[in-house]
C-alpha positions as CSV (number, residue, x, y, z in Angstrom):
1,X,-53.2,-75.0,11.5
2,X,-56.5,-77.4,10.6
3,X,-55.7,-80.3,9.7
4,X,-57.6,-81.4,5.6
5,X,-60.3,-84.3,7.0
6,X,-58.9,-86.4,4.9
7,X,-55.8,-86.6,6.7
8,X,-57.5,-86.9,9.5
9,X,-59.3,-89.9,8.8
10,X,-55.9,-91.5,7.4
11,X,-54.4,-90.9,10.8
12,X,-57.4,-92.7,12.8
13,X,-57.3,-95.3,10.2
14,X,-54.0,-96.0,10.9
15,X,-54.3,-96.2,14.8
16,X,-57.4,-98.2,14.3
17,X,-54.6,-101.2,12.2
18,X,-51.3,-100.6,14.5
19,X,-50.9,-102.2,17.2
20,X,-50.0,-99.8,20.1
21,X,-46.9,-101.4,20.8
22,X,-45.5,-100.9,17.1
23,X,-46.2,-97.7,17.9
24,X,-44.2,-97.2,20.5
25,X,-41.3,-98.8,19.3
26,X,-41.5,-96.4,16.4
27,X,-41.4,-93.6,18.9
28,X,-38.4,-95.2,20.6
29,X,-36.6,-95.5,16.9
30,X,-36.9,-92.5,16.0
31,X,-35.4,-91.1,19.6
32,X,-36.2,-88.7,21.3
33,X,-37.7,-85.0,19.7
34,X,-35.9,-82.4,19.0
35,X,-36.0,-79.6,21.4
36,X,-36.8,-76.6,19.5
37,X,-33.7,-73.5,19.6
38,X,-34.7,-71.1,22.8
39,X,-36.0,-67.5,21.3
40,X,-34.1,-65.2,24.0
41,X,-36.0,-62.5,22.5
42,X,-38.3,-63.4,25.4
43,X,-35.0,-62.9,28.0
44,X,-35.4,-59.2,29.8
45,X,-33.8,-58.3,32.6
46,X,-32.4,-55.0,34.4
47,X,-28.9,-54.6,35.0
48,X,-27.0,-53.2,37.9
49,X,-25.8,-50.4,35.7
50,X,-29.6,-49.1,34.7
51,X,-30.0,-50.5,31.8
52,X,-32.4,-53.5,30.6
53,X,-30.9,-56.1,28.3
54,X,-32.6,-58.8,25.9
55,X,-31.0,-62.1,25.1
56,X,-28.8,-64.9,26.2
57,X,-26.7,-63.8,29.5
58,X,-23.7,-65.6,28.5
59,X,-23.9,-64.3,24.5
60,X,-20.2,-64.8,22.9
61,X,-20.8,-60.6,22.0
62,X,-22.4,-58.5,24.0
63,X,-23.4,-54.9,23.0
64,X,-24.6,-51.7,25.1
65,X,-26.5,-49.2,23.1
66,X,-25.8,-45.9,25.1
67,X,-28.9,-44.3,23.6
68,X,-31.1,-40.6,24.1
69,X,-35.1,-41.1,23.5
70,X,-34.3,-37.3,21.8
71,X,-31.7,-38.2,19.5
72,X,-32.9,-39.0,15.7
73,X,-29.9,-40.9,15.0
74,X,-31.4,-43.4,17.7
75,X,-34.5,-43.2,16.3
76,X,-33.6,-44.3,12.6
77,X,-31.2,-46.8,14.3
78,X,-34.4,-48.4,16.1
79,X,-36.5,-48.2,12.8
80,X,-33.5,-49.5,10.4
81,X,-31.3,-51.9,12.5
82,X,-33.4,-52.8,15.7
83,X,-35.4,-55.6,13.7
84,X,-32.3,-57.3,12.2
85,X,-30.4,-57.1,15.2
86,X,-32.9,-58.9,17.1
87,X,-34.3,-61.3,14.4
88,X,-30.6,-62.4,13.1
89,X,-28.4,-62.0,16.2
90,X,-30.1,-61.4,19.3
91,X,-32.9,-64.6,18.9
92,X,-30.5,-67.1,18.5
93,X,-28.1,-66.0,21.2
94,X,-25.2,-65.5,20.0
95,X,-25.7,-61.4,20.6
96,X,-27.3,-59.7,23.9
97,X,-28.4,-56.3,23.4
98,X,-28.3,-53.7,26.7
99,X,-29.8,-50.5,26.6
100,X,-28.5,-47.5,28.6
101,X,-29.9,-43.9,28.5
102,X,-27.9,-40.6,27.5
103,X,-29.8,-38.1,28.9
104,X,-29.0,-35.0,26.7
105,X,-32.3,-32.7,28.2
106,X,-35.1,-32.3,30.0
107,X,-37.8,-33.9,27.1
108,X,-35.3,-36.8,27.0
109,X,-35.4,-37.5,31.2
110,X,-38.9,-37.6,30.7
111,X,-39.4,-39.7,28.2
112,X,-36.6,-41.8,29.6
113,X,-38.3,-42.3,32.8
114,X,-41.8,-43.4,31.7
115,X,-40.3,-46.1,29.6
116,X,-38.3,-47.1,32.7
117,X,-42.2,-47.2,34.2
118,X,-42.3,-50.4,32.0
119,X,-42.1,-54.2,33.2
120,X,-38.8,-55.2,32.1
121,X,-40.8,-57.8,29.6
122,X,-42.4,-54.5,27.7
123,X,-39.3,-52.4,28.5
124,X,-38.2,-52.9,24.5
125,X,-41.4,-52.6,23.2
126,X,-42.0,-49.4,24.8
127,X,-38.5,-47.8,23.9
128,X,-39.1,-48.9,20.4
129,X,-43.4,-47.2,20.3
130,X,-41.4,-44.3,21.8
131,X,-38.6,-44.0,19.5
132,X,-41.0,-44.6,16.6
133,X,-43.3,-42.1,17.1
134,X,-40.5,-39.4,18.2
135,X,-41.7,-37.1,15.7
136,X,-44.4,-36.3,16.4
137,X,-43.9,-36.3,20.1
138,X,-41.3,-34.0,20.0
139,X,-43.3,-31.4,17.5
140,X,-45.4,-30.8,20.6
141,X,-42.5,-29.6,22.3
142,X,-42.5,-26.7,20.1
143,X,-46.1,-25.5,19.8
144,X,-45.8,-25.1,23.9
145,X,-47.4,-21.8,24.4
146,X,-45.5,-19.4,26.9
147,X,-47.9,-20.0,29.2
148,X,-46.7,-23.5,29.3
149,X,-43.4,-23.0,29.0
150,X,-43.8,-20.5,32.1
151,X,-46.1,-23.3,34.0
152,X,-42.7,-25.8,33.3
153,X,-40.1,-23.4,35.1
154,X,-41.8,-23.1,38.2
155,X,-42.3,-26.6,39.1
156,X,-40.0,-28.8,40.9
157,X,-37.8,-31.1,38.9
158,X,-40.1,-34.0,39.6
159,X,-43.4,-32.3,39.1
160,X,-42.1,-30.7,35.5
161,X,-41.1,-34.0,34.5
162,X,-44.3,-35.2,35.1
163,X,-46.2,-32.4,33.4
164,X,-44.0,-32.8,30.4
165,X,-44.6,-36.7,29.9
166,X,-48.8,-35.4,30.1
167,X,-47.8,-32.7,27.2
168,X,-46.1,-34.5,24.8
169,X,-48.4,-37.6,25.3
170,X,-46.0,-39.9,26.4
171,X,-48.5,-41.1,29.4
172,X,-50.6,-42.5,26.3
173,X,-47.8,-43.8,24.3
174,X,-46.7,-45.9,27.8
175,X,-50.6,-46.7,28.6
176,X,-50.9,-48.6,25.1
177,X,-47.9,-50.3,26.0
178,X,-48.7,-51.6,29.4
179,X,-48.2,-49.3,31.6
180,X,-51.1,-48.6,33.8
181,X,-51.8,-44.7,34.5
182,X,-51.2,-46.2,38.6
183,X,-47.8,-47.1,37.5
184,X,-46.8,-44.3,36.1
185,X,-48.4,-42.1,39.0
186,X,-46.2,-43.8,41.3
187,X,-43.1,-44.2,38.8
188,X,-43.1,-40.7,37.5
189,X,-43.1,-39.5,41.5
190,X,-39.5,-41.8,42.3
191,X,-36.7,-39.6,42.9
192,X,-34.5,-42.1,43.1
193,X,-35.3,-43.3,39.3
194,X,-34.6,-39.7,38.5
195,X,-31.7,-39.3,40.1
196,X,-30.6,-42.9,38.4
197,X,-30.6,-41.6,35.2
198,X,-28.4,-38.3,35.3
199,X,-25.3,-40.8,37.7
200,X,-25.6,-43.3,34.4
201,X,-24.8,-40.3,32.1
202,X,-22.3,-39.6,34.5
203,X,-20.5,-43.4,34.0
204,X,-21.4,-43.7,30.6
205,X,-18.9,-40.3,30.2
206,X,-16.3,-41.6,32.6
207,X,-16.3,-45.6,32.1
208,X,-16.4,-45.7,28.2
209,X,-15.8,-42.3,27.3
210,X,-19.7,-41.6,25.7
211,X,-20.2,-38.4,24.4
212,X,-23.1,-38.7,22.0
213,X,-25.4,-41.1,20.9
214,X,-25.9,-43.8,19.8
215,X,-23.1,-45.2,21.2
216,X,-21.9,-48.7,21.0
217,X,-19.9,-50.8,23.5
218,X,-19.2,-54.3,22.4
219,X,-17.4,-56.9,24.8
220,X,-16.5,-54.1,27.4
221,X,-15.0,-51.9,24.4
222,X,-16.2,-48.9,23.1
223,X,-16.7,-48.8,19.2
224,X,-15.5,-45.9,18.0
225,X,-16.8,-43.9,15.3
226,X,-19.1,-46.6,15.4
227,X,-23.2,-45.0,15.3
228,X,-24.7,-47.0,12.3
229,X,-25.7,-50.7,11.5
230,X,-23.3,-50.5,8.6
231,X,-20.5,-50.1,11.1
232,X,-22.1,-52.0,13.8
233,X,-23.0,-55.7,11.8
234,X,-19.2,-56.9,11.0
235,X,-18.7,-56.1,15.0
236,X,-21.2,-59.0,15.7
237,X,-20.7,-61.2,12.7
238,X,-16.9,-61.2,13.5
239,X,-16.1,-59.8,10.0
């Protein structure tokens, strides 16, 4: 922010009539500056388990988000709850948020593996553009001529997932987010990423007992019958 000239001028007229040392010892009365509270908003990182989580490592609650980039429920989550949870809980550190895909279909593995083509720093962003714009994404999938649909079934697992991300325009979605069309060219082709994706489905079903989405697990615990922010707030508020 500018500065009014007149205030300006006060503060030169003022340096111009204290002596330098006064003004140090001011600067020693007044102690040191505060340091201002980290934002660990800016904290990304991928997990050993697959996911990517934002926030402070050693957050008293920590919450997984077992989530499907197909699912609507996750998508009104993101729109309605995303923001607060990060702005009230997640900033401050006292909540770290993990997400971990549910793959429930082919459109989801796709969409799940070009936002995995993200940085971790743009991983969120890019879930949230996707999740955001599922709509319309996902109408595509049902004006797919036969033709298409025919071109789909006859590819290799790889190569349809590829073709799909190019027909629902996810490659743009992911290119306005960061992700170069190189990246995803070379991402889109790892087999290992694909194969990733169906073994954390797998745990997600064995270790907490997922079977739909969104899913919560907070502290290690699965919340049950928990899929809303109305349910999921008092679980990080401690109320």
């Amino acid at each position: 922010m500018k500065l009014p000239a007149f205030v300006l001028a006060l503060a030169a007229a003022a340096a111009l009539t204290l002596p330098a040392a006064d003004g140090a010892a001011q600067r020693r009365a007044a102690g040191p500056a505060a340091k201002a509270p980290a934002d660990w908003t800016r904290t990304v990182v991928a997990t050993p388990q697959g996911g990517f989580r934002m926030g402070n490592p050693n957050a008293p609650v920590k919450v997984i988000e077992f989530l499907s980039m197909t699912c609507p429920h996750c998508a009104q989550f993101a729109a309605e709850a995303t923001p607060r949870l990060i702005q009230n809980y997640v900033r401050g550190g006292r909540v770290s948020i993990e997400y971990r895909n549910y793959v429930l279909n082919g459109y989801d593995l796709a969409a799940a593996l070009i936002n995995r083509c993200a940085a971790p720093a743009r991983y969120f962003e890019l879930n949230h553009a996707l999740l955001a714009g599922q709509r319309q994404w996902m109408a595509r999938i049902d004006a797919l001529s036969d033709a298409q649909r025919g071109e789909l079934r006859g590819l290799q697992p790889l190569q349809a997932i590829q073709r799909i991300v190019h027909l629902l325009g996810l490659d743009s979605i992911a290119a306005r987010h960061g992700v170069a069309p190189s990246v995803q060219r070379t991402c889109l082709a790892n087999q290992a990423a694909f194969t990733r994706l169906s073994e954390m489905q797998q745990a997600a079903s064995r270790d907490f007992g997922i079977e739909g989405t969104p899913s919560f697990v907070v502290n290690g615990r699965l919340a049950e019958h928990v899929h809303d922010w109305a349910a999921l707030e008092p679980l990080l508020s401690g109320r």
